[in-house]
Backbone as CSV, one residue per row, in Angstrom:
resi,resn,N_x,N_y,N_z,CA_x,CA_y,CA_z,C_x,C_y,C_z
1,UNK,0.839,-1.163,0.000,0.000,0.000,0.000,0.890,1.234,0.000
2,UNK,0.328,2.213,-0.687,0.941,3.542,-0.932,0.380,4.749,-0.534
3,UNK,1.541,5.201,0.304,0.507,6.703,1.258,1.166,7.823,0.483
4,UNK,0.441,8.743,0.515,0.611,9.694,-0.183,2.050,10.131,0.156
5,UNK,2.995,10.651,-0.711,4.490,10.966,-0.422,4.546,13.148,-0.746
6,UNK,5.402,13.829,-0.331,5.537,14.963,-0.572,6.817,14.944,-0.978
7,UNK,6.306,16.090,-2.285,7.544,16.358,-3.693,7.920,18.220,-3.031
8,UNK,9.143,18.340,-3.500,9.620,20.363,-3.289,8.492,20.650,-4.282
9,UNK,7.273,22.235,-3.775,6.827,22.273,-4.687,7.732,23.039,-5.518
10,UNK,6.900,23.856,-6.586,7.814,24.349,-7.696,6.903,25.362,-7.138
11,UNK,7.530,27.018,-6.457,7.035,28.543,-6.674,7.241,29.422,-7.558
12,UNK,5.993,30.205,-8.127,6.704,31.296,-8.690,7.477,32.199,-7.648
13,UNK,7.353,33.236,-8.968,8.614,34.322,-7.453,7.313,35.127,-7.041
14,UNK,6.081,35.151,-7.286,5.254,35.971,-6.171,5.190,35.134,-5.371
15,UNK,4.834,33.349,-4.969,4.666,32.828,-3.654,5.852,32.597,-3.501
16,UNK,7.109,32.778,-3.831,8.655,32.779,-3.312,8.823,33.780,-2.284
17,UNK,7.926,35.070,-2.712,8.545,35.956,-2.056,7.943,36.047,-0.756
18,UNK,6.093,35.588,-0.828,4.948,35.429,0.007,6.157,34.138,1.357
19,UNK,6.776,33.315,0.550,7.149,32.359,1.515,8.736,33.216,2.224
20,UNK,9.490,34.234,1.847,10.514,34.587,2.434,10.285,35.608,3.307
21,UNK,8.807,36.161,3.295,8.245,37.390,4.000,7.707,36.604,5.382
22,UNK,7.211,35.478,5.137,6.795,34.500,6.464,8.103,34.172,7.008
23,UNK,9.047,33.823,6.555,10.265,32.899,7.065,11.107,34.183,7.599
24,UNK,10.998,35.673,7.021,11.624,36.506,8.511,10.168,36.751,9.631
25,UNK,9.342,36.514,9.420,8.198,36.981,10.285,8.210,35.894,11.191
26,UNK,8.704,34.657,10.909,8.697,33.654,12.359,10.322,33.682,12.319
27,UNK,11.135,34.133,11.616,12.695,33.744,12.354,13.181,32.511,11.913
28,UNK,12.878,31.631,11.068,13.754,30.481,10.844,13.383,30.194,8.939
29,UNK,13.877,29.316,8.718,13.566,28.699,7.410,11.952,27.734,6.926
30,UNK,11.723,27.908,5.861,10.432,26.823,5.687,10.698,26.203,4.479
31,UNK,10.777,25.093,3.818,10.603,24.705,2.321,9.019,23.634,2.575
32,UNK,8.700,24.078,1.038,7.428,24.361,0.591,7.535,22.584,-0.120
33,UNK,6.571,21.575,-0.029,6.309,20.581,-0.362,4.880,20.663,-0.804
34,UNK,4.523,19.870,-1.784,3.146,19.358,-2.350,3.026,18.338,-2.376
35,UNK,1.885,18.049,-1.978,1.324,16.483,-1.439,1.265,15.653,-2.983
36,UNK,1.493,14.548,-3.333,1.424,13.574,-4.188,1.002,12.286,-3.789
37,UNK,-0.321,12.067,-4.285,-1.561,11.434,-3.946,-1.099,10.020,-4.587
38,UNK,-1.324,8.856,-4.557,-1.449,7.661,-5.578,-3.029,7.530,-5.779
39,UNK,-4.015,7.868,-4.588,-5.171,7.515,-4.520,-6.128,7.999,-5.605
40,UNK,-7.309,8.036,-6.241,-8.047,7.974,-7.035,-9.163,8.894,-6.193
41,UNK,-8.794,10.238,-7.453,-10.217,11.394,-7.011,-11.640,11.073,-7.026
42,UNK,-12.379,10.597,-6.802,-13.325,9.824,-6.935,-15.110,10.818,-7.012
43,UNK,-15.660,10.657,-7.943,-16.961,11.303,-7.681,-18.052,11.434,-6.480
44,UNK,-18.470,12.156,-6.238,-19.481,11.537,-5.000,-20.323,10.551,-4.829
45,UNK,-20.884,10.155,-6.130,-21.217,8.869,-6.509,-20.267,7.645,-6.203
46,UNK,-19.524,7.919,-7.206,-18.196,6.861,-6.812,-18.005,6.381,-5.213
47,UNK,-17.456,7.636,-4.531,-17.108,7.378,-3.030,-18.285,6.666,-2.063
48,UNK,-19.507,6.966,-2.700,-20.891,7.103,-2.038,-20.165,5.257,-2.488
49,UNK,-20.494,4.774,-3.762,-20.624,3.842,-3.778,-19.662,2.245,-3.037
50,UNK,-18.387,3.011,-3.050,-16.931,2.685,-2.034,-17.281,2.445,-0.525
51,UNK,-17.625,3.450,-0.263,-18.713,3.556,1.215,-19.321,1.944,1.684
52,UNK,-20.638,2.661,0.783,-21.492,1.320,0.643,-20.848,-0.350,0.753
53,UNK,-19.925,-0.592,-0.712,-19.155,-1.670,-0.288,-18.616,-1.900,1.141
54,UNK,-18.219,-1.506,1.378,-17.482,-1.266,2.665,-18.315,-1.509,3.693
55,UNK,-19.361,-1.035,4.104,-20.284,-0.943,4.919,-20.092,-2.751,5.119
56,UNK,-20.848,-3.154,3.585,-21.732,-4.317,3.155,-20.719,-5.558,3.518
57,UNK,-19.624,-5.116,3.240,-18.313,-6.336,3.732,-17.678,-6.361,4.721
58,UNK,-17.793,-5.226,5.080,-17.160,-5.238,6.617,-15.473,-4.773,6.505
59,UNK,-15.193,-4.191,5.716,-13.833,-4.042,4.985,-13.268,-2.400,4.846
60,UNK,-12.551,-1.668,4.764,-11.890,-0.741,4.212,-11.394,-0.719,2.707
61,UNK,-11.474,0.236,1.661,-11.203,0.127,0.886,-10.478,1.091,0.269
62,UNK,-9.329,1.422,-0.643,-8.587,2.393,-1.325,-8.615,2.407,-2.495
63,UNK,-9.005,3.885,-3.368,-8.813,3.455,-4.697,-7.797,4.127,-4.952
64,UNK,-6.940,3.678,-6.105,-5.833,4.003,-6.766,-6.302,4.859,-7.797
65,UNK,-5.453,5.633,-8.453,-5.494,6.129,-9.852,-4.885,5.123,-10.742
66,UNK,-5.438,5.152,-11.884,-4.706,4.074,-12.628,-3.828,4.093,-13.041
């Protein structure tokens, strides 16, 4: 099983600068990561229906992206 992992994001230089204006306003350093999902965005239908299984089996379930 695969949990979501975090990549450096990529900033322009307006949230570069948004992030160096925070990092003197608390005093230390921050680097900026974006979450990278394996899991599968799923409709509300979809999830509704994931749910349901789940309920019905007694089970947990994950969907992947393909």
């Amino acid at each position: 099983m695969s949990a979501p992992t975090l990549r450096p994001a990529e900033l322009d230089e307006a949230a570069l600068a948004r992030l160096r204006q925070l990092e003197d306003r608390i005093g230390g350093p921050l680097v900026a990561y974006r979450p990278e999902s394996p899991y599968a965005a799923l409709s509300a239908e979809q999830l509704e229906e994931v749910r349901r299984t789940e309920s019905e089996l007694g089970v947990q379930l994950l969907a992947y992206r393909p």
